[in-house]
N, C-alpha and C positions, 0 to 999 in steps of 0.2 A: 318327382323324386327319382324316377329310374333313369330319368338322365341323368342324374347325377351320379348315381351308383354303377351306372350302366358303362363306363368307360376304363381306361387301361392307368390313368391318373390314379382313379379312386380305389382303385386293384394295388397298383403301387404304395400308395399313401398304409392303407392298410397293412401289405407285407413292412412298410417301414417303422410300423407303429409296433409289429410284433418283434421286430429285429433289433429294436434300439431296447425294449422294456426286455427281452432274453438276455442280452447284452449286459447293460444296466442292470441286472437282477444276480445274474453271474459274478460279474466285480465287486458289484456293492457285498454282496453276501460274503466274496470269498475272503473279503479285508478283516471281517467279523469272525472269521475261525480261527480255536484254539488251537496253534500248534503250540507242540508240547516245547520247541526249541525256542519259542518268543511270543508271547503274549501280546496282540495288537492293543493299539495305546488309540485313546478317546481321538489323537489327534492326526492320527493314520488311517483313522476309519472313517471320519470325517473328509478330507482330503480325498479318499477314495470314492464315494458317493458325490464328491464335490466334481470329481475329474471322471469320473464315469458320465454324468449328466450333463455337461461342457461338450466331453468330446461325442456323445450320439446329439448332442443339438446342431453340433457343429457339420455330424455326418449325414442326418436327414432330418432336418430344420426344413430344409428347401424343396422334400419331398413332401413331406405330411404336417410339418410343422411340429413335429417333434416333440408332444405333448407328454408322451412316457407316464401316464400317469393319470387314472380316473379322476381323478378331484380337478386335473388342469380343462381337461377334456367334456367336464360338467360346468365349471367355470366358463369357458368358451362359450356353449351352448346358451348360457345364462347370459351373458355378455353380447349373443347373436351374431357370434363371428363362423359356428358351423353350423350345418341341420341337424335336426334331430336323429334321422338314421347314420349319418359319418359317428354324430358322437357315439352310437349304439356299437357301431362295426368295431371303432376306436376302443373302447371299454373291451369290448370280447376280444380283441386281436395285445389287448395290453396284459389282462389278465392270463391266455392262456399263454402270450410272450413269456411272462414273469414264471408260470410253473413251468415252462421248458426250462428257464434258465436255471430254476432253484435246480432240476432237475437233471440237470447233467453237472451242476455242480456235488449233487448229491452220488451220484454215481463214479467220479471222478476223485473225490476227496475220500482217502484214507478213513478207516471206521474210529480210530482212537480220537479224531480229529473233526469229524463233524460235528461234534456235541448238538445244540438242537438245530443248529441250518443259522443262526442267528434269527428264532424267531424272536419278534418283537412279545416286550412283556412291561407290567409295571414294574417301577427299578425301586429302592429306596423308600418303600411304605409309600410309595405316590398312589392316591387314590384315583379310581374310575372318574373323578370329577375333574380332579386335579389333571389329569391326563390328558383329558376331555376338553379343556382348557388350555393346554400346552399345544396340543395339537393342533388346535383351533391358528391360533397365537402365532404358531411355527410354516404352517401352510398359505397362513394367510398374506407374509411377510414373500415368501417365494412367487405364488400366484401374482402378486403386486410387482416384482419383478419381472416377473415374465409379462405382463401386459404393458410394464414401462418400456421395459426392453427391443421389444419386439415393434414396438408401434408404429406403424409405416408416416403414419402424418407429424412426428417428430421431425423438426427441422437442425435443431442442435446436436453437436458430436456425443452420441451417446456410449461410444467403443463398441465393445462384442458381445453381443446378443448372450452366444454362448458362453466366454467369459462370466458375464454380470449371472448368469442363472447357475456356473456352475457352483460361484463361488458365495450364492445367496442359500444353495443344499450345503456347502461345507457350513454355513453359520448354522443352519438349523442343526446338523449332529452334532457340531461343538456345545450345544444345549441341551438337544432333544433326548439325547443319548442317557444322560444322567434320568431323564423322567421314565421314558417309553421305550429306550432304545433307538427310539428316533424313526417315526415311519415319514407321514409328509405322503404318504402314497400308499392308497389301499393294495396296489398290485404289488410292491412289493412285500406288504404285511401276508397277503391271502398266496401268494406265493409255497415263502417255506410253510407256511401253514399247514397248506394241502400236500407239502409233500411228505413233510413229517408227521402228520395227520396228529395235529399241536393245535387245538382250536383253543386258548383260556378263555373263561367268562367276560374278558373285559375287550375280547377281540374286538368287537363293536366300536370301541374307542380308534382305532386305523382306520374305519372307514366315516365313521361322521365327525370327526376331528377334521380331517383333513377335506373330508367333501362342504362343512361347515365353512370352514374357512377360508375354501378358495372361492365358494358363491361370493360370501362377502365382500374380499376382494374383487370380485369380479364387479359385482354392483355397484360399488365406493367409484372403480377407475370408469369402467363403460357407462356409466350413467349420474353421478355428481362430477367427479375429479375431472375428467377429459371425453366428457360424453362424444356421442356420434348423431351426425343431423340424418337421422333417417325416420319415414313417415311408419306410421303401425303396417300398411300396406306391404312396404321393404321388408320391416322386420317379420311378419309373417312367412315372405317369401323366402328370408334367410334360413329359416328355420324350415319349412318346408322343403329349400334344396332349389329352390328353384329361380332365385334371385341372380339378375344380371345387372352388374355396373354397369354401368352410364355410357360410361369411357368403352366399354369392351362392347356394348351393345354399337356406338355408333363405327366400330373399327369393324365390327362385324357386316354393317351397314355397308362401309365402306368398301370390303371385300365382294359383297354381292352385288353394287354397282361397275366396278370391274372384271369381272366375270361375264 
């Protein structure tokens, strides 16, 4: 394990993890405030989360993999594409990402104007189940994208990774929004939360919604839909941190016999 954590990669990955969820948590939020000169419309707020998420997949995608997001990052994990400590570092580094972000948005936006940060709430008499459900529903549809998306052993033209994910978060707040407000991502819900110190009884709903939902997803693609041929052995190792491709073991091979 501490080889894995132990290098300038996995130092990186993590600053990328907290720069794209501050980032990301900045835009998203700021589409969601009430100025008094124009009310943002369902389909500018949407669009905004859609192109916030696009454009940091697009900018460290090929650093950390760009996960923005606890439920993708437990998803992963499920799926045994990272170890267990990346995903732990990833989680902490996205969470405390997200309250920097709510957090200078908080400090920068005018006091008539930030009404609650756009914390996430039930909208519409939509009940803790119902919610519960939606979220489910909505995260699970994104995580599926992003395992399609991204999938290295895809041989057909599938376009832009970042494209196809941004525009799989604009469908969820085209939806979501009317229910929850639309999270899809605990760190952005725990966010303005903590900044506004806005916790509702139903908060619980942003993080097992969406962590519900991308296991799922993850299970469905990594292991019926487009499984992976690896022995218990490997997935052990993946998860431990300590696992080496084939490919990269023998190129390493072949460094040490030239040398």
């Amino acid at each position: 394990m501490c080889k894995e954590i132990c290098t300038m990669a996995f130092l990186r990955a993590i600053v990328a993890e907290f720069l794209a969820t501050m980032i990301f948590v900045f835009f998203g939020l700021s589409s969601a405030l009430k100025w008094p000169s124009a009310l943002p419309s369902i389909v500018q707020i949407s669009l905004a989360f859609g192109l916030a998420i696009g454009t940091m997949v697009q900018m460290f995608g090929h650093v950390s993999g760009a996960h923005i997001n606890p439920a993708v990052t437990i998803a992963f994990l499920v799926g045994n594409h990272i170890s267990f400590l990346r995903s732990v570092f990833y989680v902490v580094a996205q969470l405390v990402g997200g309250i920097t972000g709510a957090g200078i948005l908080y400090l920068v936006t005018p006091i008539n104007t930030r009404g609650n940060l756009a914390v996430n709430a039930l909208n519409n008499n939509t009940s803790p189940g119902q919610a519960l459900v939606v979220e489910i529903i909505l995260t699970f549809q994104l995580a599926m994208c992003i395992f399609a998306s991204t999938d290295k052993r895809r041989t057909d033209a599938i376009g832009s990774p970042a494209l196809s994910i941004g525009l799989s978060v604009t469908l969820g707040h085209l939806i979501g929004i009317y229910f929850t407000g639309c999270s899809m991502n605990p760190a952005r819900s725990f966010a303005p939360a903590v900044v506004m110190k806005r916790f509702s009884t139903a908060h619980w709903v942003f993080w097992f919604g969406p962590i519900i939902g991308a296991v799922l997803a993850s299970l469905l693609y990594n292991y019926f839909l487009f499984p992976y041929s690896l022995n218990v052995s490997e997935r052990v190792a993946i998860v431990k941190g300590t696992y080496e491709p084939e490919e990269e073991w023998e190129d390493s091979r072949g460094e040490n016999h030239r040398l």
